[in-house]
C-alpha positions as CSV (number, residue, x, y, z in Angstrom):
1,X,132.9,98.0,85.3
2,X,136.5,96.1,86.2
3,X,138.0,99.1,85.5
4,X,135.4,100.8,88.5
5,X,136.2,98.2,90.7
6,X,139.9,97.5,90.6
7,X,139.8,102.2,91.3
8,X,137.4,101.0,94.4
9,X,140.1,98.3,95.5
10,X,143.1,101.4,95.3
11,X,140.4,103.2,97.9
12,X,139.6,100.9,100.0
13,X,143.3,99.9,100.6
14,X,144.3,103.3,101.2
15,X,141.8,102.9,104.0
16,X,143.5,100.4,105.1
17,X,147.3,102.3,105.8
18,X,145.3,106.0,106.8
19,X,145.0,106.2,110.8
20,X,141.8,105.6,112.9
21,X,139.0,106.8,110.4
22,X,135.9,108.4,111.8
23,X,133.7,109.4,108.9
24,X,131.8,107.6,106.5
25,X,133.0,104.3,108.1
26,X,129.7,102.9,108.4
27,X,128.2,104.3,105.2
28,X,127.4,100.5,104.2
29,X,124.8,100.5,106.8
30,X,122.8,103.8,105.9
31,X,121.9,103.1,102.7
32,X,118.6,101.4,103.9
33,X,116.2,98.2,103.5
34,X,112.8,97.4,102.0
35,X,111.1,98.2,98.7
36,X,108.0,100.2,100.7
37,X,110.7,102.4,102.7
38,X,112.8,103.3,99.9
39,X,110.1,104.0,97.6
40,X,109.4,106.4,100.1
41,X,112.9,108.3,99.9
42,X,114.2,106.2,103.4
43,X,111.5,108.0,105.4
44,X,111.0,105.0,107.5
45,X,111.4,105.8,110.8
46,X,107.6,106.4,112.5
47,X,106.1,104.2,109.8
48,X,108.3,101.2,109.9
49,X,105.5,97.9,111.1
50,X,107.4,94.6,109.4
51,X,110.0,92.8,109.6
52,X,112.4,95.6,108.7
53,X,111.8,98.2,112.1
54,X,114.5,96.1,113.2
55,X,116.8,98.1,111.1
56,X,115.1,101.4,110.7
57,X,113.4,101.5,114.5
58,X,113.7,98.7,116.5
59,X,111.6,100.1,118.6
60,X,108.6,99.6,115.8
61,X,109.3,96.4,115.6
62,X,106.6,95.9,118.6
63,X,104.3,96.6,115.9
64,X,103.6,92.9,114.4
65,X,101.7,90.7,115.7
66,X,102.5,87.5,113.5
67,X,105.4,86.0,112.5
68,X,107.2,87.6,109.3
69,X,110.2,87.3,107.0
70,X,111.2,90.1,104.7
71,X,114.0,90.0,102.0
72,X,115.4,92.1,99.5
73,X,117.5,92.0,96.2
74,X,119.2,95.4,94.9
75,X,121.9,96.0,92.5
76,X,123.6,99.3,91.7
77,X,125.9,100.3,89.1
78,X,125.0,98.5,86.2
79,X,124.8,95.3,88.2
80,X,128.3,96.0,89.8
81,X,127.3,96.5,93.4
82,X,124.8,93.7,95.3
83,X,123.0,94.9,97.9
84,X,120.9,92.2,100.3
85,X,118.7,92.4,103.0
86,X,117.0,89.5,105.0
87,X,114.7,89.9,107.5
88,X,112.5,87.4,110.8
89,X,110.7,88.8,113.1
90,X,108.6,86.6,116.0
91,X,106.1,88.1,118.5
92,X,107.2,87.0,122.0
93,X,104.5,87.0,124.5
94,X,101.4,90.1,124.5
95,X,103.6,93.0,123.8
96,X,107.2,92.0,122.9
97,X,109.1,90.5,119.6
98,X,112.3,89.6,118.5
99,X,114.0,89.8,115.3
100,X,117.2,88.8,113.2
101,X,118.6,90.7,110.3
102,X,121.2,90.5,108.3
103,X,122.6,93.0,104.8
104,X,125.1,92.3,103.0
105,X,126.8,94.8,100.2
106,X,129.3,93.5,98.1
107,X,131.7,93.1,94.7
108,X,132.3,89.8,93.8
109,X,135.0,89.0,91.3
110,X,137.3,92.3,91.7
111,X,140.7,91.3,89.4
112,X,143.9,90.6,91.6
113,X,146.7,92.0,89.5
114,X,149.1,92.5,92.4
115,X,151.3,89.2,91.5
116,X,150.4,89.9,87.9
117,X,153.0,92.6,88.1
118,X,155.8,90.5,90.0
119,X,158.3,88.3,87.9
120,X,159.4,84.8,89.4
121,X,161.8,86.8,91.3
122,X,159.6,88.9,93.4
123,X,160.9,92.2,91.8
124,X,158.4,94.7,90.1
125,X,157.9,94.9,85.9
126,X,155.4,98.0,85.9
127,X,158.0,99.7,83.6
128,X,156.6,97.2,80.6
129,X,152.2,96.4,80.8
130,X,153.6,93.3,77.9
131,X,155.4,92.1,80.9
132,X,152.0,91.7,82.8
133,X,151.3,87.5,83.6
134,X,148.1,87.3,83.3
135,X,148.0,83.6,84.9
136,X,148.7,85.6,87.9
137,X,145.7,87.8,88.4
138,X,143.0,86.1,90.7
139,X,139.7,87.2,92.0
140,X,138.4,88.4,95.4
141,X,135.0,89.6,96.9
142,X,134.9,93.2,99.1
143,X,132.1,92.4,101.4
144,X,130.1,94.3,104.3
145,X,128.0,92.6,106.9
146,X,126.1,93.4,109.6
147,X,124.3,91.3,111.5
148,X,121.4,92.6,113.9
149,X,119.4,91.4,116.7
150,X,116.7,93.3,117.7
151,X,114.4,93.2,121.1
152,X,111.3,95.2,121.3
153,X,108.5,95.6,123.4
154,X,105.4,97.6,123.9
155,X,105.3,100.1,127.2
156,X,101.2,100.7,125.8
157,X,99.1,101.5,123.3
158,X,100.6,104.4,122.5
159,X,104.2,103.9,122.9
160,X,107.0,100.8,122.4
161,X,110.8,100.6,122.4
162,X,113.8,98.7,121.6
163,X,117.1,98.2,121.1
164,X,119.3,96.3,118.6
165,X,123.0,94.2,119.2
166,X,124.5,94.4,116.0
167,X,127.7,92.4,114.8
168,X,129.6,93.8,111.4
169,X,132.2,92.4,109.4
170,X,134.2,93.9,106.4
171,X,136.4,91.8,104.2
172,X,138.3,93.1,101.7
173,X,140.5,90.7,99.7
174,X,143.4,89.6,102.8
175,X,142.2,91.9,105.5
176,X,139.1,91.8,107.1
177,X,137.5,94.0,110.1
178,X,134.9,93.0,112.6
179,X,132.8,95.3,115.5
180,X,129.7,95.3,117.5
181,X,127.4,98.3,118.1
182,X,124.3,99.3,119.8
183,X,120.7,100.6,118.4
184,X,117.9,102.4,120.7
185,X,114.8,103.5,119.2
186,X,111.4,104.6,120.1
187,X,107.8,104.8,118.6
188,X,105.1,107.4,119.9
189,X,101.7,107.7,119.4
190,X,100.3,111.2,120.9
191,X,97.1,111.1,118.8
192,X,95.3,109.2,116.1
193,X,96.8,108.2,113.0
194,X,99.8,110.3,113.9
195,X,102.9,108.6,114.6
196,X,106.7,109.6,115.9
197,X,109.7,108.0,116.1
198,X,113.2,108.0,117.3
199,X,116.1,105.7,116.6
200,X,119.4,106.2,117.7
201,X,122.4,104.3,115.7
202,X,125.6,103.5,116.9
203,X,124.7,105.0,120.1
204,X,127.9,104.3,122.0
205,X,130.3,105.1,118.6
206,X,131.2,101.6,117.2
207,X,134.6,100.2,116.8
208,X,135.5,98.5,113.4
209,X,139.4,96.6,114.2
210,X,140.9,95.8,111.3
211,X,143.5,92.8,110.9
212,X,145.8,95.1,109.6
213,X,146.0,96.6,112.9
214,X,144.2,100.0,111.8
215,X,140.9,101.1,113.1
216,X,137.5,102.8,112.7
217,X,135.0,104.5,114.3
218,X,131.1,105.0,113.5
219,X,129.7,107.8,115.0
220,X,126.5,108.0,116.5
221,X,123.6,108.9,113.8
222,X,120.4,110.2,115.1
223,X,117.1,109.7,113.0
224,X,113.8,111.5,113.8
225,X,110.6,110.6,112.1
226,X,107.3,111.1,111.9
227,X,104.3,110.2,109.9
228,X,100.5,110.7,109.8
229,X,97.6,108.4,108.3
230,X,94.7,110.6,106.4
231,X,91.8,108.2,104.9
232,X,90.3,109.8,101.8
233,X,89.7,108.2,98.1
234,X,88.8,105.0,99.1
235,X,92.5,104.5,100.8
236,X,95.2,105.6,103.0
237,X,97.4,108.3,102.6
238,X,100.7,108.7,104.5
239,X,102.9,111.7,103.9
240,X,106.0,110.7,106.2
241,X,109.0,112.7,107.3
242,X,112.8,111.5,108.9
243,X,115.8,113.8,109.3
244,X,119.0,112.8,109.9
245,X,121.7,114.3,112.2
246,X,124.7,112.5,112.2
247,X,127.7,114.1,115.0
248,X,131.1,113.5,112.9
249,X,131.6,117.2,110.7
250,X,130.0,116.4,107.1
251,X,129.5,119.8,106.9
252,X,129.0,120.5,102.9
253,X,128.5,116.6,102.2
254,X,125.1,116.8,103.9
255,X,122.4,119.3,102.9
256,X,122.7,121.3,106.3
257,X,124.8,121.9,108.9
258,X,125.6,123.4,112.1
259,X,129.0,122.8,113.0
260,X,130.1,119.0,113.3
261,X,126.4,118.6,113.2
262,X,125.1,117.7,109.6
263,X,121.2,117.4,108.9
264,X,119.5,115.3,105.8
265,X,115.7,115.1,105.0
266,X,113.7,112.4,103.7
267,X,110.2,112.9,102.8
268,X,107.8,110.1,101.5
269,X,104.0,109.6,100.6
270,X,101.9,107.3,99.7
271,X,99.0,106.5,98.9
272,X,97.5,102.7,100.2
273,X,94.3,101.6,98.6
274,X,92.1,99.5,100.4
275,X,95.2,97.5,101.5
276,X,95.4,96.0,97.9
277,X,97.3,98.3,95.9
278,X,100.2,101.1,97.1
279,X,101.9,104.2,95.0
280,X,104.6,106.1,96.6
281,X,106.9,108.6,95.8
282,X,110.0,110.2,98.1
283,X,113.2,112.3,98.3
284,X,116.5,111.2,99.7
285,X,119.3,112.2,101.3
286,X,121.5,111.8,98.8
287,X,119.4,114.3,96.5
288,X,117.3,111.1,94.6
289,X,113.6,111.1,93.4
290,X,112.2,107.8,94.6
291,X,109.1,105.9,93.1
292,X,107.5,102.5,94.2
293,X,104.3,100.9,93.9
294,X,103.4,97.7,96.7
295,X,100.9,94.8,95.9
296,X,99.2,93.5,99.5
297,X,98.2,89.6,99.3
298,X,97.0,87.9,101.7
299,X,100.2,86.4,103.2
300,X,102.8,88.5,101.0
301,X,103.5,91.8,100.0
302,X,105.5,92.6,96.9
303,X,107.2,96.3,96.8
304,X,109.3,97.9,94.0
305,X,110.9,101.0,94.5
306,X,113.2,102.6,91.7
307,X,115.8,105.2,91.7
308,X,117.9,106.9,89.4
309,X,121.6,107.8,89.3
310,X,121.6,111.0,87.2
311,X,124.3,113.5,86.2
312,X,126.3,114.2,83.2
313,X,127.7,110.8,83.5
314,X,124.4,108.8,84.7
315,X,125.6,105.4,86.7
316,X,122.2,103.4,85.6
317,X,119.2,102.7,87.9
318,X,118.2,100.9,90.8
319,X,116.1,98.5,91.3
320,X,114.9,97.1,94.8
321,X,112.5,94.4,95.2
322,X,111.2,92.8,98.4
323,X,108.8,90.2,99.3
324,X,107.2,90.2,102.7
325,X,106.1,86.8,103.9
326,X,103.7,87.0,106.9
327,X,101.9,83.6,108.8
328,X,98.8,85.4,109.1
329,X,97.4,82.5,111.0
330,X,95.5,82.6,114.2
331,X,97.8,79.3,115.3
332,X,100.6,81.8,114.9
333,X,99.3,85.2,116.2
334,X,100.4,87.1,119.1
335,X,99.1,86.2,122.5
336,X,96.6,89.1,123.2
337,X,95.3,88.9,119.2
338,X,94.2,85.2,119.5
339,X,90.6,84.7,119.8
C-alpha cells in the first residue's frame, strides 16, 4: 500500500505543473456522506431529513426540527484512504435551520524519498537504489477539506430551500490550495409521500488556487432526485432515484452522455420498519451494488452501508458507519413543534 501511495504522490504532483484543470477537480467532494444514503447507492437527494441535507440538499435541511449531529468513519483501500464526515444542524426560528459540515479525505504517512535520492551535495544518485539514504525519507499527509455552511428555510408545507457557503482546502505535502464555492438546492412536495429535489453544486464553477501558482476549476454538477414513501408490511418503503449531470465533457467516464453533458444514476430502496429497524440496497455511479441496514433509537441512529471494490484485481471493501445523535427534547424543539 506505500507502493499505491508514493504512484498517487507522482499524480498528484503532475497536477500540480499541468495548466488550469477543469475536470475531476472536485472529485473529493462527490463521493458522498452518511451510512443511510450510501447504502442507498448516493440516491439522497429528495430523501435527505438529517444532519447531512446540508451536503446532499441544503435545501432539505429545513426538514429537522431538533437539534442533530451526524458523523461518519470510512476507509478505502485496505485502510489506505480515510474518509470523514461530521455533521450540526440547529433549527432557527418556525421554518428555518442552520448547519456546519465538514469531510475530510486523506493519506497520512505517504514516504518522502525526494532527499533520499540527493547526496550531501545536492546532486542526484538514481543511477545506484544502494545509494538511497534512507535517514532521508520523511512522511507527509495529502489532505482534502471542505468546509460547508448551510442556510435553509421552509417557503411551506410543501416546499423549502437553501443554499450552502463552502470553503475547501487541499494540501499535498509543500503545496497547498484553498477555494470557496456556492450550493443551491430545493425540496418539493406536489403530493403525499412523494418527494423531489434539486441541488445545484458549485453553481458559480469554483476556483481551487494553488501555492504553486497553478489553478483549478470545479464545474457546476447538477443533481435531480426524487423519492416516494409506500406503507405496506408493517413499514415504510422508499424506492428513491438521483441523476447526475455534471457540464465539464466526461463523456465515456460517465454512463451517458450528450456532448459535454455526462448523466449518472443512482437508485436506492429501502425498506423502514416501524422506525426500529431499516434494510437498503442501491446502485451507484461508479457501477457499485450498495447494501446497508439502519438501527432507530430513541436519540441515535446507527447506519452501515457496505460496498465492494470488484474486478480482476479487487481493491477490498468499504465500510461506512455513522451515528446520528438527535436532542429529541421538547426543551430543544423547533418553535412551531413545541407544545
Amino acid at each position: 500500500m506505500r507502493f499505491v501511495a508514493v504512484i498517487l504522490f507522482g499524480l498528484l504532483t503532475w497536477t500540480l505543473h499541468a495548466q488550469t484543470v477543469g475536470k475531476y477537480a472536485g472529485e473529493f467532494m462527490a463521493i458522498g456522506v452518511g451510512g443511510r444514503a450510501l447504502g442507498l447507492g448516493g440516491a439522497h437527494v429528495a430523501l435527505a431529513n438529517d444532519a447531512t441535507a446540508g451536503y446532499w440538499n441544503p435545501g432539505a435541511l429545513a426538514r429537522i426540527n431538533y437539534p442533530e449531529a451526524v458523523i461518519m468513519h470510512d476507509e478505502r483501500f485496505g485502510s489506505l484512504i480515510n474518509y470523514d464526515f461530521a455533521s450540526v444542524a440547529l433549527p432557527y426560528g418556525t421554518d428555518a435551520s442552520l448547519g456546519l459540515s465538514v469531510l475530510r479525505l486523506g493519506i497520512d504517512g505517504i514516504p518522502d524519498t525526494r532527499r533520499a535520492w540527493m547526496d550531501n551535495n545536492g546532486n542526484g544518485v538514481f543511477d545506484n537504489v544502494d545509494r538511497l539514504d534512507y535517514d532521508k525519507i520523511s512522511y507527509f499527509n495529502a489532505a482534502d477539506w471542505a468546509i460547508y455552511f448551510t442556510y435553509a428555510k421552509r417557503a411551506s408545507d410543501h416546499l423549502s430551500y437553501g443554499a450552502n457557503v463552502k470553503l475547501i482546502r487541499r494540501d499535498l505535502a509543500e503545496h497547498s490550495a484553498t477555494g470557496i464555492g456556492f450550493d443551491a438546492g430545493v425540496l418539493y412536495s406536489p403530493l403525499a409521500n412523494l418527494y423531489v429535489g434539486a441541488t445545484a453544486q458549485d453553481v458559480t464553477t469554483t476556483f481551487l488556487a494553488w501555492s504553486t501558482g497553478q489553478n483549478e476549476l470545479i464545474s457546476p454538477t447538477l443533481k435531480l432526485g426524487t423519492a416516494y414513501f409506500v406503507y405496506l408490511l408493517g413499514g415504510r418503503v422508499a424506492p428513491t432515484l438521483d441523476l447526475d449531470l455534471r457540464f465539464e465533457n466526461r463523456q465515456y467516464a460517465s454512463l451517458a452522455h450528450l456532448g459535454p453533458v455526462s448523466i449518472d444514476p443512482h437508485v436506492g430502496l429501502e425498506f423502514d420498519y416501524k422506525n426500529t429497524v431499516a434494510l437498503r440496497v442501491g446502485y451507484n455511479d461508479v457501477k457499485q451494488f450498495t447494501l446497508g441496514a439502519g438501527v432507530h433509537l430513541r436519540m441515535l441512529d446507527v447506519d452501515y452501508s457496505f460496498a465492494k471494490f470488484g474486478g480482476d484485481e479487487p481493491l477490498g471493501n468499504t465500510h461506512r458507519i455513522s451515528l446520528r445523535f438527535v436532542l429529541q427534547n421538547e426543551r430543544f424543539a423547533r418553535e412551531s413543534n413545541r407544545q
